[in-house]
C-alpha beads as a LAMMPS data file, in Angstrom:
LAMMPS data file: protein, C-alpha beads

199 atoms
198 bonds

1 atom types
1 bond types

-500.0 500.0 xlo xhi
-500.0 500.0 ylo yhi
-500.0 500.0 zlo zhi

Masses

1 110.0

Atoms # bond

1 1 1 -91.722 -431.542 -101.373
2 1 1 -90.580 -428.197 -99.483
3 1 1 -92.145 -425.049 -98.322
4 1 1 -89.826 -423.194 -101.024
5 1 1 -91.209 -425.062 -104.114
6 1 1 -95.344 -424.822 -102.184
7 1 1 -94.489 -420.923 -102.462
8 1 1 -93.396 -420.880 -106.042
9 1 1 -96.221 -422.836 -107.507
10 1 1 -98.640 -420.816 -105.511
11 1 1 -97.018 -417.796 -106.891
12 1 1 -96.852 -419.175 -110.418
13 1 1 -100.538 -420.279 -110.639
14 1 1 -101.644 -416.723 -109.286
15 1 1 -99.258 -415.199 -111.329
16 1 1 -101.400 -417.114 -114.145
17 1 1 -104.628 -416.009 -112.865
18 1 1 -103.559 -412.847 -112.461
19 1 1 -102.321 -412.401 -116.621
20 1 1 -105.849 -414.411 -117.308
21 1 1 -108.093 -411.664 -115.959
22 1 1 -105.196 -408.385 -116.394
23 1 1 -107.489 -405.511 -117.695
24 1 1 -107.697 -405.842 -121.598
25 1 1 -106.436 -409.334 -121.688
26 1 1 -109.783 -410.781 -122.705
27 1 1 -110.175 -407.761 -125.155
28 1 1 -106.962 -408.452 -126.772
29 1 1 -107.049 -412.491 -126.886
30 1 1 -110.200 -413.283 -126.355
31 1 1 -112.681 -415.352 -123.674
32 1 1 -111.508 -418.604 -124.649
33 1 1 -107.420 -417.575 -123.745
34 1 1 -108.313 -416.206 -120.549
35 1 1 -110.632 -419.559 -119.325
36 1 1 -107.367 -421.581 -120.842
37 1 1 -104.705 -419.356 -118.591
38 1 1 -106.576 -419.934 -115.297
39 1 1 -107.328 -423.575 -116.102
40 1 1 -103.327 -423.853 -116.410
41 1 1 -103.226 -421.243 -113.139
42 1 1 -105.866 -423.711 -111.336
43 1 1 -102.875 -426.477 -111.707
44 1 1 -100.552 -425.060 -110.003
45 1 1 -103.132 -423.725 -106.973
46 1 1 -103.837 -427.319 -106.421
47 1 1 -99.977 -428.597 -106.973
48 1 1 -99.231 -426.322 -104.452
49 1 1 -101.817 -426.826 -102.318
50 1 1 -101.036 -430.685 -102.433
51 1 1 -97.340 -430.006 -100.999
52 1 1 -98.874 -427.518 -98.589
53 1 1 -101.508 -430.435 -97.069
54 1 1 -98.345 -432.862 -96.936
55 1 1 -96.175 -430.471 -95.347
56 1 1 -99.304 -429.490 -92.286
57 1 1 -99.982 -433.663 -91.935
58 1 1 -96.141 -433.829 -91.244
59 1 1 -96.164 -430.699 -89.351
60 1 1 -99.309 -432.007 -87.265
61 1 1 -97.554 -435.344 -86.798
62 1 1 -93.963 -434.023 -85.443
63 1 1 -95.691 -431.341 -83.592
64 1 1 -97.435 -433.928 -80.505
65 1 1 -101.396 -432.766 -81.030
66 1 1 -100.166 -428.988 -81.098
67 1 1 -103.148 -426.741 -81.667
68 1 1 -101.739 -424.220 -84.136
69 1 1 -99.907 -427.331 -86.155
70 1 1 -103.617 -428.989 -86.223
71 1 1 -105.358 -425.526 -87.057
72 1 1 -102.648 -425.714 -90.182
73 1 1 -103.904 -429.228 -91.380
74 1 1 -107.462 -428.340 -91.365
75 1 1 -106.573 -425.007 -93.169
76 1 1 -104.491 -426.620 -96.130
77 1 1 -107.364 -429.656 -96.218
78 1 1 -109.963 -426.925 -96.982
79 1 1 -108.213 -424.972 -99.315
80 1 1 -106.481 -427.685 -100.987
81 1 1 -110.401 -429.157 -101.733
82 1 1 -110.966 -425.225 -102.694
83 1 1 -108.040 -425.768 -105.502
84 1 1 -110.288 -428.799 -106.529
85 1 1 -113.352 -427.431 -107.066
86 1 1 -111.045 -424.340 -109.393
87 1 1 -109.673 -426.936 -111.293
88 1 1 -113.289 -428.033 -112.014
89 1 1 -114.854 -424.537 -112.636
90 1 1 -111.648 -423.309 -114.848
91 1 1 -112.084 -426.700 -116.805
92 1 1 -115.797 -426.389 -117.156
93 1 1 -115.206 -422.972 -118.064
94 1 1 -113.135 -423.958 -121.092
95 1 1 -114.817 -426.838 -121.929
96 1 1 -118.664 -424.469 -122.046
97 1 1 -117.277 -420.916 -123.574
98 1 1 -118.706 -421.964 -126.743
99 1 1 -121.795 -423.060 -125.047
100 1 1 -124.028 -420.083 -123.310
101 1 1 -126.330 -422.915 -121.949
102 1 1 -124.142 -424.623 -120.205
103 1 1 -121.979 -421.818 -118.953
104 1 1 -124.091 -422.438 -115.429
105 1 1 -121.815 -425.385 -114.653
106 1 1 -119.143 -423.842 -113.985
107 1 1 -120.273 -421.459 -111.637
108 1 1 -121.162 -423.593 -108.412
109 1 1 -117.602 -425.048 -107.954
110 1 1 -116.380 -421.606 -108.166
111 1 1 -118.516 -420.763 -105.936
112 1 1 -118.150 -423.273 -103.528
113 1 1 -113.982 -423.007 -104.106
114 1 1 -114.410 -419.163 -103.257
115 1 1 -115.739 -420.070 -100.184
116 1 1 -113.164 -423.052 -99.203
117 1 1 -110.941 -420.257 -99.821
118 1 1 -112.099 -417.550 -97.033
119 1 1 -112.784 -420.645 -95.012
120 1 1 -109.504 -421.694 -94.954
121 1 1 -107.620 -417.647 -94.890
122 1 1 -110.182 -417.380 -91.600
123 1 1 -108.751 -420.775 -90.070
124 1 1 -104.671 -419.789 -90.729
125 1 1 -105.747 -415.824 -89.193
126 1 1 -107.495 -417.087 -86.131
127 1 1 -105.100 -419.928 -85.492
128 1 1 -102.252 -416.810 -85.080
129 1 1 -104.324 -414.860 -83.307
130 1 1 -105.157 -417.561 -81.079
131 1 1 -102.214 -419.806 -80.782
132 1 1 -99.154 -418.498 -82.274
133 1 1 -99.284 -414.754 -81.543
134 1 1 -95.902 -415.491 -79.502
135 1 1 -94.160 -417.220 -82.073
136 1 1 -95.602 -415.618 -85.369
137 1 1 -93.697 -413.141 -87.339
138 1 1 -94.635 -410.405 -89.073
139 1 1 -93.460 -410.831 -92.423
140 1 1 -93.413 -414.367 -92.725
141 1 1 -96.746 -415.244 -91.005
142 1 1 -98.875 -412.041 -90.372
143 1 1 -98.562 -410.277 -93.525
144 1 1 -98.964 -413.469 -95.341
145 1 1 -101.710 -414.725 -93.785
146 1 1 -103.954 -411.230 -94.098
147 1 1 -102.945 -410.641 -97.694
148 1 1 -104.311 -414.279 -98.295
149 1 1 -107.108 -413.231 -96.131
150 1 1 -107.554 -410.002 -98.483
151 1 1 -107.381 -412.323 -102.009
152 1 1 -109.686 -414.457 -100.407
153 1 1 -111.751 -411.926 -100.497
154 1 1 -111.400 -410.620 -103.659
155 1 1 -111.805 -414.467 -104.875
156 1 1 -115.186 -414.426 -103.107
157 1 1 -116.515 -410.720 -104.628
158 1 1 -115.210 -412.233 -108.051
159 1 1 -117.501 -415.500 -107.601
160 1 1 -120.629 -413.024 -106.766
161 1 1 -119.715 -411.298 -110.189
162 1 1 -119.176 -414.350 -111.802
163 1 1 -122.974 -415.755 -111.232
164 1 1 -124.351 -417.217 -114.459
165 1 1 -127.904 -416.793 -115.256
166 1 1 -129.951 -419.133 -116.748
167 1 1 -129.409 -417.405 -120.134
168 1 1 -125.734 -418.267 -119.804
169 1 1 -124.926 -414.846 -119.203
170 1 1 -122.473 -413.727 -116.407
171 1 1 -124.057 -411.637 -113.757
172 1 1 -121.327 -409.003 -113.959
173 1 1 -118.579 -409.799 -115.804
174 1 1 -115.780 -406.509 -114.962
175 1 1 -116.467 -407.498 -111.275
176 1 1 -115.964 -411.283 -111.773
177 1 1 -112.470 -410.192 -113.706
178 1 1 -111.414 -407.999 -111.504
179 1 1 -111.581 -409.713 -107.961
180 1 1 -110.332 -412.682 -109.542
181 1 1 -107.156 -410.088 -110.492
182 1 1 -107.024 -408.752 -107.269
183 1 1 -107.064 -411.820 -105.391
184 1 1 -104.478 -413.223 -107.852
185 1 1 -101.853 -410.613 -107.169
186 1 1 -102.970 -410.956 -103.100
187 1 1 -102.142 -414.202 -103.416
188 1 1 -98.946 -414.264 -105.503
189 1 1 -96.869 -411.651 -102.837
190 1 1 -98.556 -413.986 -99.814
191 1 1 -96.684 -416.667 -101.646
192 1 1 -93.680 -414.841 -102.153
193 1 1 -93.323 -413.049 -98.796
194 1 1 -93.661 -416.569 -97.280
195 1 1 -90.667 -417.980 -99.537
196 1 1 -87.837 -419.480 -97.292
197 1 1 -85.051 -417.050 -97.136
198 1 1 -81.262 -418.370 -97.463
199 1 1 -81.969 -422.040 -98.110

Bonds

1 1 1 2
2 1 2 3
3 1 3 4
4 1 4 5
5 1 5 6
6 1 6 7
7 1 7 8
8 1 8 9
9 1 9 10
10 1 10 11
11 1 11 12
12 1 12 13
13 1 13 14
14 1 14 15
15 1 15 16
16 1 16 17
17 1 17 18
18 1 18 19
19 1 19 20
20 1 20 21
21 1 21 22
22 1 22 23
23 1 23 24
24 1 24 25
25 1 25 26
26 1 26 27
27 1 27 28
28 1 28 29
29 1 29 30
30 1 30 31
31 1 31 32
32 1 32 33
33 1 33 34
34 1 34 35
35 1 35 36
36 1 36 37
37 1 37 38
38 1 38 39
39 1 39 40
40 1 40 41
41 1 41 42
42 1 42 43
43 1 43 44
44 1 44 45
45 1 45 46
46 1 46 47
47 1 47 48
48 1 48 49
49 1 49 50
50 1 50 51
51 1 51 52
52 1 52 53
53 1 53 54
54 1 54 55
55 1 55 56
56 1 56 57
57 1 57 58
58 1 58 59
59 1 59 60
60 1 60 61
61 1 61 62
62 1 62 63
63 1 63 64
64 1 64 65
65 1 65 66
66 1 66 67
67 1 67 68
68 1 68 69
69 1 69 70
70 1 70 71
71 1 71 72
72 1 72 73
73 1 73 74
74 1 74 75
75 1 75 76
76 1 76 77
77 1 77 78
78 1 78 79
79 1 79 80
80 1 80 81
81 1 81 82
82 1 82 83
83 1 83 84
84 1 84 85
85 1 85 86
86 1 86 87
87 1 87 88
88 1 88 89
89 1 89 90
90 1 90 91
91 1 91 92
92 1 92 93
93 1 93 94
94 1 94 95
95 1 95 96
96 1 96 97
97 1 97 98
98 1 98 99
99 1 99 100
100 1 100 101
101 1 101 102
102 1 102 103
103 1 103 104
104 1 104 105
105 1 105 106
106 1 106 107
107 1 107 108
108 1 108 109
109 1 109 110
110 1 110 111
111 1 111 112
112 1 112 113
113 1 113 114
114 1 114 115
115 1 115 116
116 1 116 117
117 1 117 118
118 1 118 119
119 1 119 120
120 1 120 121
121 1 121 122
122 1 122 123
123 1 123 124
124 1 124 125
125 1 125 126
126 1 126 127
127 1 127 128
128 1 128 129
129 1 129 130
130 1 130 131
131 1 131 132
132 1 132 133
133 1 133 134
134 1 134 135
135 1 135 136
136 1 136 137
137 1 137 138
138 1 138 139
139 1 139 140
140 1 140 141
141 1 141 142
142 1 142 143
143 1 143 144
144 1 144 145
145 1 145 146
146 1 146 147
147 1 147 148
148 1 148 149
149 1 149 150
150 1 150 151
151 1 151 152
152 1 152 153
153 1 153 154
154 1 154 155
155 1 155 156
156 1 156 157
157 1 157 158
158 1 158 159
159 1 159 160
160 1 160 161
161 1 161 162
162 1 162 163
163 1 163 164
164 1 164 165
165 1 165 166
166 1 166 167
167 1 167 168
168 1 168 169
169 1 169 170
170 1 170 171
171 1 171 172
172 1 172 173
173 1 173 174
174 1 174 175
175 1 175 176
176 1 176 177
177 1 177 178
178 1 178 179
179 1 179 180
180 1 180 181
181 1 181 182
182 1 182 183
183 1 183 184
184 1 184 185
185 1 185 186
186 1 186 187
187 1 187 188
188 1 188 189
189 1 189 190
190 1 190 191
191 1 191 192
192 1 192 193
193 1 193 194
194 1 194 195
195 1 195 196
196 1 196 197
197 1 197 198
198 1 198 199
């Protein structure tokens, strides 16, 4: 498990994500292929999220009770739980298109995912501000770090859209698409501008 592949199945599940809710994918292939493409994308989020949690607990354990290595571990426990809850609201999505009554399922873990999310971004920005600001750099760890901030974000204003009403209609549907778009293609340069370079 290395930082390198972490980056790449980050990139590759937002990449996914990002193709699921592309303007006019849903028009042209329907509902149903876009809740399939982010339950695939939601795979490789939590792959990648699993390497990431290994890599911080290593990290953590080399690093002798260092705050910024422990602020690390807590942020790749939350999100990788975050990844967990997509897997279960992509799933449920696929598994209740068909169904407008039980469409509600899917929207708590979402929800609750959305918020892991912006949980964990907040924990990785504040432990550089607070911790690493000496050691950080900018491309590898700043720019990274806000532009996961900023899809974090966009993950949370697509969950607000994505609300689904008793009826088993979505609250707003374009919204719901779009931040999850925008916080895909946040995500997927985070994940390549933090790519190891000549290794």
């Amino acid at each position: 498990m290395t930082l390198r592949l972490q980056c790449w199945l980050f990139a590759i599940g937002a990449a996914l994500f990002a193709a699921g809710t592309a303007p006019g994918f849903a028009t042209a292939f329907g509902a149903g292929a876009t809740n399939v493409v982010c339950f695939a994308g939601s795979w490789f989020f939590t792959s990648a999220a699993l390497i990431q949690l290994r890599l911080s607990v290593d990290a953590y354990a080399g690093a002798g009770g260092d705050r910024s290595a422990w602020a690390d571990r807590l942020a790749a426990r939350v999100q990788f739980i975050g990844t967990v809850l997509f897997n279960v609201s992509t799933a449920t999505a696929v598994w209740a298109h068909r169904v407008p009554a039980e469409r509600r399922f899917m929207w708590t873990p979402d929800a609750l995912g959305s918020v892991l999310f912006l949980l964990s971004s907040a924990i990785s920005v504040a432990a550089l501000l607070i911790w690493a600001r000496g050691t950080a750099t900018l491309l590898r760890d700043w720019c990274p770090a806000w532009i996961n901030m900023a899809g974090s974000v966009a993950f949370g204003v697509s969950a607000v859209g994505a609300f689904v009403r008793r009826t088993g209609v979505t609250a707003d549907e374009w919204l719901a698409n779009v931040g999850t778009f925008v916080g895909a293609l946040c995500f997927m340069l985070a994940a390549l501008m933090a790519l190891p370079r000549g290794d």
